[in-house]
C-alpha positions as a Markdown table, in Angstrom:
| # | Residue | x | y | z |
|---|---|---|---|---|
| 1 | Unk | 131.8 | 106.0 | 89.4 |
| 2 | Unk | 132.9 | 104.8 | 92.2 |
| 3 | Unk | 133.4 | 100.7 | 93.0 |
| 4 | Unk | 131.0 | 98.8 | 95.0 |
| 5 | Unk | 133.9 | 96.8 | 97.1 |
| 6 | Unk | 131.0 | 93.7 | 97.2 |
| 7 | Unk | 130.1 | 93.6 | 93.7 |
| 8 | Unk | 133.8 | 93.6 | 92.7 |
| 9 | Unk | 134.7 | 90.5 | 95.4 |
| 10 | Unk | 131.4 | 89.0 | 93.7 |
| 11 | Unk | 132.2 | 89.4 | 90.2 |
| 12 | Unk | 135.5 | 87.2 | 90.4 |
| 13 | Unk | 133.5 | 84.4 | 92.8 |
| 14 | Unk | 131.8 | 83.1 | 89.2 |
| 15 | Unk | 129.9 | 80.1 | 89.1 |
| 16 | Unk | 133.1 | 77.5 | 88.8 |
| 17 | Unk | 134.7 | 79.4 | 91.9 |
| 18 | Unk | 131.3 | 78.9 | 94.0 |
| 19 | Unk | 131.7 | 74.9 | 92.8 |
| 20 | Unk | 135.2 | 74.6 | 94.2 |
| 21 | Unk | 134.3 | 76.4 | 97.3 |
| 22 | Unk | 131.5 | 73.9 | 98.0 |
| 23 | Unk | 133.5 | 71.2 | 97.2 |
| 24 | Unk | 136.3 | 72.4 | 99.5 |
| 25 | Unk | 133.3 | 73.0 | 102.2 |
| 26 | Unk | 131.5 | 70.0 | 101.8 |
| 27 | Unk | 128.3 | 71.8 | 100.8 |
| 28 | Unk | 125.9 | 71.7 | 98.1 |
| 29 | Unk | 126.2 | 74.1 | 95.3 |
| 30 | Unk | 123.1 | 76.4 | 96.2 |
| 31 | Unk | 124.1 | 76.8 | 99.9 |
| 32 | Unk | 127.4 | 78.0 | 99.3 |
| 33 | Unk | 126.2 | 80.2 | 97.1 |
| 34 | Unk | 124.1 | 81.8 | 99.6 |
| 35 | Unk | 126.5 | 81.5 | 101.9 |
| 36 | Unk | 129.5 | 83.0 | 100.2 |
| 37 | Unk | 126.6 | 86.1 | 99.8 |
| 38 | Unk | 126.1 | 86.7 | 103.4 |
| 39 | Unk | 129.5 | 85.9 | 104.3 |
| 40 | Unk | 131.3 | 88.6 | 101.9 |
| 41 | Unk | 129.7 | 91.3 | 103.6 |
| 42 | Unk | 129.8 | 90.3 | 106.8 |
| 43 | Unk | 133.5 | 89.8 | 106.3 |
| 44 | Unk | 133.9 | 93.3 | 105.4 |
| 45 | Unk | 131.7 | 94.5 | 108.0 |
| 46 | Unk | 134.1 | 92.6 | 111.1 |
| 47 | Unk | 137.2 | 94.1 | 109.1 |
| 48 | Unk | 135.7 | 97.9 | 108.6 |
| 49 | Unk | 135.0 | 97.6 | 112.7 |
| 50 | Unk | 138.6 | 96.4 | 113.5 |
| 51 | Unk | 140.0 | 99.2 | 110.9 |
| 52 | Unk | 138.5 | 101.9 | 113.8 |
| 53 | Unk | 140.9 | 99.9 | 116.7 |
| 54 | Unk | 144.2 | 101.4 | 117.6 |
| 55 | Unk | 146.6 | 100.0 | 115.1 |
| 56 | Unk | 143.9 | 98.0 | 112.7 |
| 57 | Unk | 144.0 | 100.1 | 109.8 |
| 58 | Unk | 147.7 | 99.2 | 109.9 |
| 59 | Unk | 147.2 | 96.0 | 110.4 |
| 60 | Unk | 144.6 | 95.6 | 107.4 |
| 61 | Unk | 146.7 | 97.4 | 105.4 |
| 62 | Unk | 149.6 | 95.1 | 105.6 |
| 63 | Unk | 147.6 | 91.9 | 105.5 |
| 64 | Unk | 146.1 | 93.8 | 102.2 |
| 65 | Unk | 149.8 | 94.0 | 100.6 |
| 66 | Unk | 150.6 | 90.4 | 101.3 |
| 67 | Unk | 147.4 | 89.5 | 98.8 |
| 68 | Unk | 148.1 | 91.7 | 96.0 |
| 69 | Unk | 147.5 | 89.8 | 92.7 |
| 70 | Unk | 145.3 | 87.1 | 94.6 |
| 71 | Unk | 142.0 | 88.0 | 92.6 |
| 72 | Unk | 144.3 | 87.6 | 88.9 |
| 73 | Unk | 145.5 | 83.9 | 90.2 |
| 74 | Unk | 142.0 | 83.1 | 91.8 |
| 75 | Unk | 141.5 | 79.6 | 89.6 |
| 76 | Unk | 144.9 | 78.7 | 91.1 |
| 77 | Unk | 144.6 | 79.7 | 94.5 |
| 78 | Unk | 141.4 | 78.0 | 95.2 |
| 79 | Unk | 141.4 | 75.6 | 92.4 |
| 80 | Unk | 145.3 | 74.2 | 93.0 |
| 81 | Unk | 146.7 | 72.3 | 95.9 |
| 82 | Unk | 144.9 | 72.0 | 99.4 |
| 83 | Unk | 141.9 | 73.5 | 100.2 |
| 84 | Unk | 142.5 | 72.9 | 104.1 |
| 85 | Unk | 145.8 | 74.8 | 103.6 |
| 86 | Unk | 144.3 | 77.4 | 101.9 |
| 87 | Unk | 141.3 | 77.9 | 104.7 |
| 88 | Unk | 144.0 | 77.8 | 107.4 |
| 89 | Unk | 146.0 | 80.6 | 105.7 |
| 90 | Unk | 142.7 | 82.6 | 105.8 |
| 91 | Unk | 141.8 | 81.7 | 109.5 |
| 92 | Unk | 145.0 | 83.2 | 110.1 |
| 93 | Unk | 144.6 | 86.5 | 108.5 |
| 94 | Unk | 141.5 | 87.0 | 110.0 |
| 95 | Unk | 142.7 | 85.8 | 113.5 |
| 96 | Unk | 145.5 | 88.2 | 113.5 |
| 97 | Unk | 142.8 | 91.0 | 112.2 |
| 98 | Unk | 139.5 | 90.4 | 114.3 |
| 99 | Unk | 141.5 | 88.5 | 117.7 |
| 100 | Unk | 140.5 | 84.5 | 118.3 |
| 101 | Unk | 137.8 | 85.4 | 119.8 |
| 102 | Unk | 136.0 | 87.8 | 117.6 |
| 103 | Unk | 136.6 | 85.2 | 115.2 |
| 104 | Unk | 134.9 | 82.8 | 116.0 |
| 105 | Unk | 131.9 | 84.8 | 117.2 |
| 106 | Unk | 131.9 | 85.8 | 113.5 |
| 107 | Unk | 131.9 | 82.6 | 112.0 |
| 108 | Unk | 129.2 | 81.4 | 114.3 |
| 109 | Unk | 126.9 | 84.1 | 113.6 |
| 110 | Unk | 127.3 | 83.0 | 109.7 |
| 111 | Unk | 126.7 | 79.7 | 110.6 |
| 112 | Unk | 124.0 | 80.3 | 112.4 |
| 113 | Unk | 122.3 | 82.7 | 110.0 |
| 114 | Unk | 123.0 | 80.6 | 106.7 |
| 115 | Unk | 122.1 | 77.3 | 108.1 |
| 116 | Unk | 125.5 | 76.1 | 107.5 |
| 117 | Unk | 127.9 | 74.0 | 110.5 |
| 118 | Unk | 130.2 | 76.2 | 112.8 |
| 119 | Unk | 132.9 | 74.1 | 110.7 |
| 120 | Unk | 131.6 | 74.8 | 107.4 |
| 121 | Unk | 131.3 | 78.4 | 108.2 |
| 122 | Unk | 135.3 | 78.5 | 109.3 |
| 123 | Unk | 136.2 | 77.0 | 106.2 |
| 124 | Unk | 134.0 | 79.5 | 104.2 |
| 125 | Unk | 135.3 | 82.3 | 106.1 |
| 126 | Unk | 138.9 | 81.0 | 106.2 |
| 127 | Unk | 138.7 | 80.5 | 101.4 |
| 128 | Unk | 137.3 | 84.2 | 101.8 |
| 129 | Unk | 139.3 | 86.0 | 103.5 |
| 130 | Unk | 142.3 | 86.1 | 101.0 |
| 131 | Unk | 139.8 | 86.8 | 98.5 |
| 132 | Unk | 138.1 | 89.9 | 100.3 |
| 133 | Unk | 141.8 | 91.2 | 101.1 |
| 134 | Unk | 142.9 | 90.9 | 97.5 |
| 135 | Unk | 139.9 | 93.1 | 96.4 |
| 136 | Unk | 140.8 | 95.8 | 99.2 |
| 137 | Unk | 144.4 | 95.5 | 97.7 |
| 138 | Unk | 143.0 | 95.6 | 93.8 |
| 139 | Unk | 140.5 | 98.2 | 94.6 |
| 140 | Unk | 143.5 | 100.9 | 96.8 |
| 141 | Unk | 146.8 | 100.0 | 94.5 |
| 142 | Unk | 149.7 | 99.5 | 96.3 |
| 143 | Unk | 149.8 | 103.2 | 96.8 |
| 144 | Unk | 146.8 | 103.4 | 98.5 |
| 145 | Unk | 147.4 | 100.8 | 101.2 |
| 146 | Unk | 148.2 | 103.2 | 104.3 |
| 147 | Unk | 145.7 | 103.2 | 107.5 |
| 148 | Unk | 144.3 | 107.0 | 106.2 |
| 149 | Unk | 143.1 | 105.1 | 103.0 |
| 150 | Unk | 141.8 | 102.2 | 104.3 |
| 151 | Unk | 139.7 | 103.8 | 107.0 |
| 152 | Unk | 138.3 | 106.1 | 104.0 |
| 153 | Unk | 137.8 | 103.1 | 101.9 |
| 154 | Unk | 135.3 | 101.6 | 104.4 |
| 155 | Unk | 133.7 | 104.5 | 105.3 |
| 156 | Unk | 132.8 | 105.0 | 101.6 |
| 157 | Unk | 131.5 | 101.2 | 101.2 |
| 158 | Unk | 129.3 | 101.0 | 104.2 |
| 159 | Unk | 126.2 | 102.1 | 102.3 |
| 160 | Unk | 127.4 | 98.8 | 99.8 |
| 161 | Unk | 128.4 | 96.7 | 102.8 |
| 162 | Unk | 125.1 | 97.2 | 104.3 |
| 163 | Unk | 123.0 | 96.6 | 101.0 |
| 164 | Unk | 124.4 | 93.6 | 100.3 |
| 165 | Unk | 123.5 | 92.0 | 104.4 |
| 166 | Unk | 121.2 | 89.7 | 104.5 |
| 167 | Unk | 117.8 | 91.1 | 106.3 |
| 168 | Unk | 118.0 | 87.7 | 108.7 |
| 169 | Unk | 121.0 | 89.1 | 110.0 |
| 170 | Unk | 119.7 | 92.5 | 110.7 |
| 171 | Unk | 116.5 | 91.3 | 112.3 |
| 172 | Unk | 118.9 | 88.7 | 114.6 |
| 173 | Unk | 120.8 | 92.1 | 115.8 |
| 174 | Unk | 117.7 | 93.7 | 116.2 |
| 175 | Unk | 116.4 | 90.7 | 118.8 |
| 176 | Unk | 119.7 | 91.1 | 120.7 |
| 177 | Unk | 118.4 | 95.0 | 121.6 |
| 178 | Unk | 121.1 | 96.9 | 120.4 |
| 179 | Unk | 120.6 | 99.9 | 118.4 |
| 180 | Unk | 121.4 | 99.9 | 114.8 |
| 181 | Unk | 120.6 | 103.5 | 113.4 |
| 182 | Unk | 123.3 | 105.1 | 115.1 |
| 183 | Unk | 125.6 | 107.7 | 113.8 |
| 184 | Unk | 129.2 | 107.5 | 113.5 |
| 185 | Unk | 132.2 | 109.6 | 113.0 |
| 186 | Unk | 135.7 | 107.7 | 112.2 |
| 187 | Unk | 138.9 | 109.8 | 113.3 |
| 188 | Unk | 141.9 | 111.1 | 110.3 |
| 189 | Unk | 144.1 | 108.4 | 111.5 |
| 190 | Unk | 141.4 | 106.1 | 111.6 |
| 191 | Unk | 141.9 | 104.7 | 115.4 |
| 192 | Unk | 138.7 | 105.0 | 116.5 |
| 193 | Unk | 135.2 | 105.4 | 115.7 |
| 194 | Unk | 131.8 | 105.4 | 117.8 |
| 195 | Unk | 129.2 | 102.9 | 116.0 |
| 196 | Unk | 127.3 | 103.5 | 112.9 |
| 197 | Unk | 124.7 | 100.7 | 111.7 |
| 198 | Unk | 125.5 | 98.2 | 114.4 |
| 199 | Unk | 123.7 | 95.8 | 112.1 |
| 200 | Unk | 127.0 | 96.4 | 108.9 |
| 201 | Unk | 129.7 | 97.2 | 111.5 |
| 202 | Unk | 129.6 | 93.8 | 113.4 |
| 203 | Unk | 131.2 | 95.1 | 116.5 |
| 204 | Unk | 132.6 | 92.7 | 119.0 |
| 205 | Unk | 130.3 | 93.3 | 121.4 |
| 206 | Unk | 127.3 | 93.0 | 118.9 |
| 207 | Unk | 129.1 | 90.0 | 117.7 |
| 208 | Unk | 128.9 | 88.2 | 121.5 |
| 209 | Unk | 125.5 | 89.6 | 122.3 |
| 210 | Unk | 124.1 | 88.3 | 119.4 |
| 211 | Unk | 125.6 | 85.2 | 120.0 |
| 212 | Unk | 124.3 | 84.9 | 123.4 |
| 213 | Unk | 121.1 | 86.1 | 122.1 |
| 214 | Unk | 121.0 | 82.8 | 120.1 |
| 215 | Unk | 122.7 | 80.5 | 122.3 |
| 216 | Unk | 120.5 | 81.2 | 125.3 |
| 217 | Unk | 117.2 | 80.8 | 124.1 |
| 218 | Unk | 115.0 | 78.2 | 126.4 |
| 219 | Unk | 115.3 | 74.7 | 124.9 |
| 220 | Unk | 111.8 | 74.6 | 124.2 |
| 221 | Unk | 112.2 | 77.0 | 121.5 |
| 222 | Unk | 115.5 | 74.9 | 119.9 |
| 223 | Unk | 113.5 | 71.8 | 119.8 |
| 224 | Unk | 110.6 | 72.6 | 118.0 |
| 225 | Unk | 109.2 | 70.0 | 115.6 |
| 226 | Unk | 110.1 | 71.1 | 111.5 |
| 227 | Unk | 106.8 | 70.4 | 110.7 |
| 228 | Unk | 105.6 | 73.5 | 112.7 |
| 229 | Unk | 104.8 | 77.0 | 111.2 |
| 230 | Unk | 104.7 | 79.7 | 113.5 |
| 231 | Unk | 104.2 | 83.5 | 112.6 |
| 232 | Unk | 108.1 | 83.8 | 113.0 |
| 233 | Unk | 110.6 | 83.9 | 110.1 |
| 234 | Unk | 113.0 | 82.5 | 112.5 |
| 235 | Unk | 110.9 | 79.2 | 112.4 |
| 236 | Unk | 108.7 | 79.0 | 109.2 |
| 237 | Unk | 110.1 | 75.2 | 108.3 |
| 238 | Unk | 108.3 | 73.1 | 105.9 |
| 239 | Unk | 109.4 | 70.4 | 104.1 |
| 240 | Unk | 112.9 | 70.9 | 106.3 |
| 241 | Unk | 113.1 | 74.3 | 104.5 |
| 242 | Unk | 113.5 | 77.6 | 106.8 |
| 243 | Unk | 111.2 | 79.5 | 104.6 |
| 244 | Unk | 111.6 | 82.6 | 106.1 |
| 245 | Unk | 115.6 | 82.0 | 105.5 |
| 246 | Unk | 115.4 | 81.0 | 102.2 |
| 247 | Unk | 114.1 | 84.0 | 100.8 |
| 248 | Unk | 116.3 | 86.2 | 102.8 |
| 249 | Unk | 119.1 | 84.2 | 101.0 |
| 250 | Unk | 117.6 | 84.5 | 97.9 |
| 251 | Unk | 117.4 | 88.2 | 98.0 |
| 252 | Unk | 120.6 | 88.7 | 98.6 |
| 253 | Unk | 121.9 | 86.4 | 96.2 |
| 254 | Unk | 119.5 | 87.9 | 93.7 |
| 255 | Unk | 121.0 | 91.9 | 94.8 |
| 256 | Unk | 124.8 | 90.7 | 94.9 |
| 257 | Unk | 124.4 | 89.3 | 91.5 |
| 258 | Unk | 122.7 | 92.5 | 90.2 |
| 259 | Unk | 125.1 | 94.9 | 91.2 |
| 260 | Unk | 127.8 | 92.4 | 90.0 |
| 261 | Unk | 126.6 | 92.7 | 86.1 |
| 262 | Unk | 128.5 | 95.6 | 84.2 |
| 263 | Unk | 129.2 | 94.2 | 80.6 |
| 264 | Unk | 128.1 | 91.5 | 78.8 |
| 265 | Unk | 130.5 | 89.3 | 79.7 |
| 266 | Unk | 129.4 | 89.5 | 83.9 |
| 267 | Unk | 126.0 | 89.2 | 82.8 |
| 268 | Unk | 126.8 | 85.8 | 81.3 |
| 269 | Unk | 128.6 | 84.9 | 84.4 |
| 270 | Unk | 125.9 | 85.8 | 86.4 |
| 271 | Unk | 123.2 | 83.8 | 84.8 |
| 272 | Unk | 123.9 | 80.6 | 86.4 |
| 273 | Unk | 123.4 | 82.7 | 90.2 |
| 274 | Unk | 120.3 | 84.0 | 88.6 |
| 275 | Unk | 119.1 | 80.4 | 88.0 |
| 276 | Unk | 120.3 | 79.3 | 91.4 |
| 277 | Unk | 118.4 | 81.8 | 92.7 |
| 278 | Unk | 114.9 | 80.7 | 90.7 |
| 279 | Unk | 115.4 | 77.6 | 91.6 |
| 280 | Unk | 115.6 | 78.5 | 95.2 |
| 281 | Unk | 112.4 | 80.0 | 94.9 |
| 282 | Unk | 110.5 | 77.6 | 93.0 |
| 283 | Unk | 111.4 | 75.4 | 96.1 |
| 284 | Unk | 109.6 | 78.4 | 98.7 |
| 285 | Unk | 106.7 | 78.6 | 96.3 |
| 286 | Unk | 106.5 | 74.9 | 96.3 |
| 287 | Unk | 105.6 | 74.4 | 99.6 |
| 288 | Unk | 104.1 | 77.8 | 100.0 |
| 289 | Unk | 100.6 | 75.8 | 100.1 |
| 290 | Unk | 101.5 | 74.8 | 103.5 |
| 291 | Unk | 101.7 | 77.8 | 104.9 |
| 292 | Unk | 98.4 | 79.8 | 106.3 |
| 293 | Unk | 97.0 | 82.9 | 104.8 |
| 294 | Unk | 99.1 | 85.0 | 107.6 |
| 295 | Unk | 102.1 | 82.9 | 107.0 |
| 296 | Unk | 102.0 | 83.6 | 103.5 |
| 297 | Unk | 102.0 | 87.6 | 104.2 |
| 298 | Unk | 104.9 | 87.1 | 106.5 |
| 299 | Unk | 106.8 | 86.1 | 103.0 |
| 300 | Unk | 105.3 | 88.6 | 101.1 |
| 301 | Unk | 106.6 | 91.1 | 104.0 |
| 302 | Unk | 110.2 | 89.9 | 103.0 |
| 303 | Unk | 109.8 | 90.2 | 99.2 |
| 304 | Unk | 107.2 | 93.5 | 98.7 |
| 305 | Unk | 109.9 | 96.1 | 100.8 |
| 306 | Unk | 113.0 | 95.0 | 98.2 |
| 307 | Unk | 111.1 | 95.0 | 95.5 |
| 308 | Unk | 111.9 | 98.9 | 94.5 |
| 309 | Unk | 115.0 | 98.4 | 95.2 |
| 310 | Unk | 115.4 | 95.0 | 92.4 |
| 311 | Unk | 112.7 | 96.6 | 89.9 |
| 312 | Unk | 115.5 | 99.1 | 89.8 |
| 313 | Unk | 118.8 | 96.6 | 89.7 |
| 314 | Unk | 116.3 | 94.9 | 86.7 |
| 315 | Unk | 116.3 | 97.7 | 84.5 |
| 316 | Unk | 120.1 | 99.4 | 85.0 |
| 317 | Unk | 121.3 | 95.7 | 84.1 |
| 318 | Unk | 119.1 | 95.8 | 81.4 |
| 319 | Unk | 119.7 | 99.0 | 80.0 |
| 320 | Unk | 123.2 | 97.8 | 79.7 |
| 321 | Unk | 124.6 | 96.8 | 76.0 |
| 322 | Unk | 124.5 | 93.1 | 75.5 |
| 323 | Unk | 123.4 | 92.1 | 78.9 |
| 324 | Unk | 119.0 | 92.3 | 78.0 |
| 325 | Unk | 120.1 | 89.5 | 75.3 |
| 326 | Unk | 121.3 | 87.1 | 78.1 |
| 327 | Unk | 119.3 | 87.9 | 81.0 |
| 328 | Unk | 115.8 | 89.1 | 80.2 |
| 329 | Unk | 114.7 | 85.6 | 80.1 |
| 330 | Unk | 115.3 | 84.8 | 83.4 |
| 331 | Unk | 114.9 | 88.3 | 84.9 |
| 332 | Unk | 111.0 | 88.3 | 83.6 |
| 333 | Unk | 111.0 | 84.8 | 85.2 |
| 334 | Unk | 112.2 | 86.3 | 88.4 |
| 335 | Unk | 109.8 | 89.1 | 88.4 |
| 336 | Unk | 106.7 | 86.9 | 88.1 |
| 337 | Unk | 108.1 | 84.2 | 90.4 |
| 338 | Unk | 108.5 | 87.6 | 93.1 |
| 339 | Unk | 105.5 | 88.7 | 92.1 |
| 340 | Unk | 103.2 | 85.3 | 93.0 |
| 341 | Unk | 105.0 | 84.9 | 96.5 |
| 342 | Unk | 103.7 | 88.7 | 97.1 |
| 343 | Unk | 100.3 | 88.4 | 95.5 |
């Protein structure tokens, strides 16, 4: 079968890795955590759009070589020696990969999406990027690390790639008015390409519309009181929690977990994320008595379309030998905590 590029990147960012990240970041545990799982795919989405530029697939393949055996001296990498160091090596790669520019439209769109700081989210981006080249560089072999295989490799992931996005960051493409059903074709020697899901690509000019989207909105909108609702998940707050946000983040924590869980072993890993994420959600239902009847259904819009989707992650991890004996606890939890947010 083939390899879900995200669930592999995920599967070596365990529990300890996501604590040394937020202590290199200077956030808490639980935001990093949903950080790191809107920022993996979004890295890969800005890198599958530069591998369709004249001379990126080259480019990404040679970055790729320079990180082969990253993801076997992970502990090390991110554990030994200066985080800042290691963040500017990143900020490099990508720079050299995506331009300045594109760059930092990137990071800002994670940092506005996660809730995190523009600095925060360079930092995140910059631990990352070694990490997401590494897996490109596990996943082709040394072999496979020519601009024809690279350009296939994304073309395969981008049903994964798009998956794993969180739905915040579709609907924030979808306010900028660009399309994001579109079709795309991607050349043999992988130099260009016309767009295909606009929402997983991350195009430049995506990137700086959304941006300007966001940036530009009147001021009356940006200064809104926390303590008000509206019918908008962009500004369901209560408490100082983004309700709307927080279950996006959830959900994708909850589906990069999922699809990270292949043995017993990664199922034990993932039980602290699957935690993380109930405890996230505790906090939404929490405060869900604030919110009005219609408010309520806005949530339960976020949760019922995915739930098909995770009923079926639920059993596949399930049905896999050793991993019910570890996780069915707090899978059943998650179901009924889903379930009461929907109801």
């Amino acid at each position: 079968m083939a390899i879900n590029l995200v669930s592999l990147i995920m599967q070596y960012l365990t529990p300890d890795m996501i604590a040394r990240i937020a202590a290199a970041t200077g956030l808490d545990r639980n935001t990093t955590n949903a950080a790191v799982s809107a920022s993996v795919p979004a890295l890969l989405a800005a890198l599958s759009n530069a591998a369709t530029q004249p001379g990126g697939a080259q480019k990404l393949a040679d970055a790729a070589k320079q990180q082969i055996g990253t993801l076997d001296n992970l502990t090390s990498i991110i554990g030994g020696g200066s985080q800042t160091a290691l963040a500017d090596k990143g900020s490099q790669i990508l720079s050299s990969l995506l331009g300045g520019q594109n760059q930092g439209a990137l990071a800002g769109s994670v940092a506005k999406i996660t809730g995190v700081g523009q600095g925060a989210s360079n930092s995140l981006l910059g631990i990352l990027a070694p990490v997401v080249m590494g897996a490109i560089a596990k996943q082709q072999g040394i072999g496979g690390l020519d601009p024809k295989n690279i350009v296939s490799l994304f073309a395969a992931q981008k049903d994964n790639i798009a998956a794993a996005l969180p739905s915040a960051l579709r609907d924030q493409l979808r306010g900028t008015g660009l399309p994001i059903s579109a079709t795309q074709t991607v050349t043999n020697t992988g130099t260009r390409a016309a767009s295909n899901r606009l929402y997983w690509a991350l195009p430049a000019a995506a990137i700086g519309a959304l941006l300007l989207y966001m940036f530009n909105k009147p001021a009356e909108q940006l200064a809104q009181p926390a303590p008000q609702i509206t019918g908008s998940t962009q500004n369901m707050v209560v408490g100082g929690l983004d309700m709307g946000k927080q279950v996006d983040n959830s959900l994708a924590s909850l589906r990069t977990s999922l699809q990270g869980i292949t043995d017993a072993a990664s199922a034990e890993a993932a039980q602290s994320n699957l935690q993380q994420v109930m405890a996230q959600l505790d906090k939404v239902t929490g405060l869900a008595g604030q919110l009005s009847p219609d408010q309520r259904k806005i949530i339960a819009g976020l949760i019922g379309p995915a739930m098909p989707n995770l009923n079926q992650q639920f059993s596949k991890v399930l049905a896999i030998p050793g991993a019910a004996e570890v996780l069915k606890p707090s899978i059943d939890a998650l179901k009924a905590k889903l379930a009461s947010l929907t109801a």
